[in-house]
C-alpha positions, 0 to 999 in steps of 0.5 A, spaced: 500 500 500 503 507 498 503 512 501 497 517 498 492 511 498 487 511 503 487 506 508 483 505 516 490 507 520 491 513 516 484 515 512 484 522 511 490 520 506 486 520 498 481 523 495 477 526 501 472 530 497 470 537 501 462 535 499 457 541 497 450 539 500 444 539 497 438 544 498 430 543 496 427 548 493 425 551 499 432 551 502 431 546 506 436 540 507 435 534 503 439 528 507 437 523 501 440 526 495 446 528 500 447 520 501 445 519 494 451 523 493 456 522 498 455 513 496 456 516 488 462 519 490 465 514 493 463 509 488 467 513 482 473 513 485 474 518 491 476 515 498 471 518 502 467 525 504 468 531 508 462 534 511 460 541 514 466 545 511 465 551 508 463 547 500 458 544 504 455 552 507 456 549 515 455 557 516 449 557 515 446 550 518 443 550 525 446 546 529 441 539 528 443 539 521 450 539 522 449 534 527 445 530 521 449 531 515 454 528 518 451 522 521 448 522 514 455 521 511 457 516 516 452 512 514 452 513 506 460 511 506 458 504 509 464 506 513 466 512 518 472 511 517 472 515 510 467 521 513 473 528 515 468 533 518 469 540 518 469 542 525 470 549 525 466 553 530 467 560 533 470 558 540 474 552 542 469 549 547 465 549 540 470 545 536 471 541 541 463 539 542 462 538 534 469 533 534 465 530 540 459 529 535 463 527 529 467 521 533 460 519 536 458 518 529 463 514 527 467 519 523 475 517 522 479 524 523 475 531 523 477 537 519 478 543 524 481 551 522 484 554 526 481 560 530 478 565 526 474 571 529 481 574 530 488 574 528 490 568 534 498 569 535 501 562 535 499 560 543 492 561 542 492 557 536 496 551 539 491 551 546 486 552 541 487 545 538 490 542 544 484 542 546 480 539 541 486 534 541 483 532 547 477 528 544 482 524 541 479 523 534 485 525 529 485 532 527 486 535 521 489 542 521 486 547 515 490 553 512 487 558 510 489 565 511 486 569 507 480 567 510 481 566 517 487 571 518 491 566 521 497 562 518 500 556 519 506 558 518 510 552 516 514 552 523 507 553 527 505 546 524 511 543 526 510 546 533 503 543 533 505 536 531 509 536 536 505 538 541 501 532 538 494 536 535 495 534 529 496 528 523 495 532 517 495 539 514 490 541 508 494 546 505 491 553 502 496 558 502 497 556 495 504 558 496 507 551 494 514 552 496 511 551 503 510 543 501 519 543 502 520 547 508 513 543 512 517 536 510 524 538 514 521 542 520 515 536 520 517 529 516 511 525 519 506 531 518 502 529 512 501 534 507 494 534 503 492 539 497 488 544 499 486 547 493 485 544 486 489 549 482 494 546 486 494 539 486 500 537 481 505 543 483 503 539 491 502 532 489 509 533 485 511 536 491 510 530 496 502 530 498 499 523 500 492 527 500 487 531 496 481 535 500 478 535 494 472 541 491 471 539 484 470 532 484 463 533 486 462 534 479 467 530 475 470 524 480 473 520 476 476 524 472 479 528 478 481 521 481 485 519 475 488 526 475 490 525 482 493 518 482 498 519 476 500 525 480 502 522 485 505 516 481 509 521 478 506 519 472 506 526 468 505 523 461 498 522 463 497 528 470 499 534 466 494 533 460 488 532 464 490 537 469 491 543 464 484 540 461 481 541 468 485 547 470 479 552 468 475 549 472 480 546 478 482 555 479 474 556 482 475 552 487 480 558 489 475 563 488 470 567 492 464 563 489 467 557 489 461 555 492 456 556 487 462 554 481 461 548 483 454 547 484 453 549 478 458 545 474 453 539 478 448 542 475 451 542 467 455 536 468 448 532 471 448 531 479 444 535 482 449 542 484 442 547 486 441 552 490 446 556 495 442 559 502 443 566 503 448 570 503 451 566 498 446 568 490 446 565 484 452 567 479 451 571 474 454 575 469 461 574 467 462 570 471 456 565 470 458 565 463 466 563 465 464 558 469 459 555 464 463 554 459 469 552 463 464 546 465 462 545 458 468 545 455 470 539 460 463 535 458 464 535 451 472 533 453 469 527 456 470 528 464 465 525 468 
């Protein structure tokens, strides 16, 4: 078994899709075509699902939703193991109580950002995931400091590994450089890729994981693209990717909620509607994301 295939002692390696939820016309949730989704997934080559993170809009669940979508996930993955829920709440307490929730139900390892209503300094930031550490379900650490104003810093990650919070990073900041320098200060921290756009750059870089936007739309192309990457295998990794990568660079976007959602709806899954304060493209960039979608459906992705 390689080490960027999902396995039961590590299971937030592979393809880990970041899932988008499904909202009924009227907005509320619809839990049947979310287990629908989260089984067809898994069924076209992803490993397993991370709910309740910022694709799946948890901002905007109440908190017996939150607590469904993941009992709905466990149960459609036909193994917790491959359910990562995102656990990001404003307090640490918070956190705490959903990784409790999520280690209920059966979940594998949890998704957590680090806190994000102000700009935290490193103490604040390693007590905050001691103590959702402290649940003992494996934490994944999320960086992502354009939105959270907090960066975990390669030297900050290697401090929380150390302190043992932490199993894995989910890398946003894009900054790729940053693969090298976590793999000297930190070699038993697990890199995952972050951001789509990025996948070959950090998956040539080391990475022995995908939390994955895109393969909500297109699993099995996605899936072959990150296999050959981390094979190295770039005869086949870098046409796909530069066939994929208008599409790939939404999930990088402010709207990469409703991009993905509406190349769901283009590519035949059922993307629909966002809950306020997100709304439906329009204009540009409607029409950049549509004909990105188009491009990749008549190119054959699925």
């Amino acid at each position: 078994m390689t080490a960027t295939t999902w396995n039961t002692d590590r299971p937030w390696r592979g393809i880990m899709v970041a899932t988008t939820l499904p909202f009924r016309e009227d907005l509320s949730v619809d839990h049947d075509a979310y287990a629908e989704h989260v089984a067809w997934l898994i069924a076209n080559g992803c490993d397993g699902v991370v709910p309740n993170g910022s694709l799946g809009e948890y901002q905007t669940l109440t908190d017996a939703e939150r607590a469904q979508v993941v009992r709905t996930a466990v149960e459609a993955a036909g193994d917790g193991a491959r359910v990562m829920p995102g656990v990001a709440a404003y307090g640490s307490a918070e956190s705490r109580r959903w990784a409790e929730q999520a280690a209920e139900a059966g979940a594998g390892s949890v998704l957590l950002l680090p806190p994000n209503t102000y700009r935290a300094d490193a103490e604040a930031v390693r007590a905050h995931y001691t103590e959702v550490a402290g649940v003992g379900i494996p934490i994944v650490a999320y960086n992502n400091p354009f939105d959270t104003k907090v960066d975990l810093a390669p030297d900050l990650l290697a401090r929380l590994h150390a302190d043992g919070s932490i199993v894995a990073v989910k890398e946003f900041s894009g900054d790729v450089r940053r693969a090298y320098e976590i793999a000297e200060l930190a070699p038993e921290l697990d890199l995952l890729i972050g951001a789509d756009d990025v996948l070959l750059e950090l998956a040539v870089a080391g990475a022995v994981g995908w939390i994955a936007g895109y393969p909500n739309a297109f699993p099995a192309s996605c899936a072959e693209l990150y296999h050959a990457a981390v094979a190295g295998d770039l005869e086949t990794a870098l046409p796909l990717y530069k066939s994929l990568h208008s599409l790939l660079r939404w999930d990088s976007k402010t709207e990469f909620v409703q991009s993905i959602k509406l190349s769901m709806d283009i590519a035949g899954r059922t993307g629909g509607p966002t809950r306020p304060p997100r709304h439906p493209l329009t204009g540009a960039i409607e029409t950049a994301v549509r004909t990105a979608t188009e491009k990749a459906v008549a190119n054959g992705h699925h």
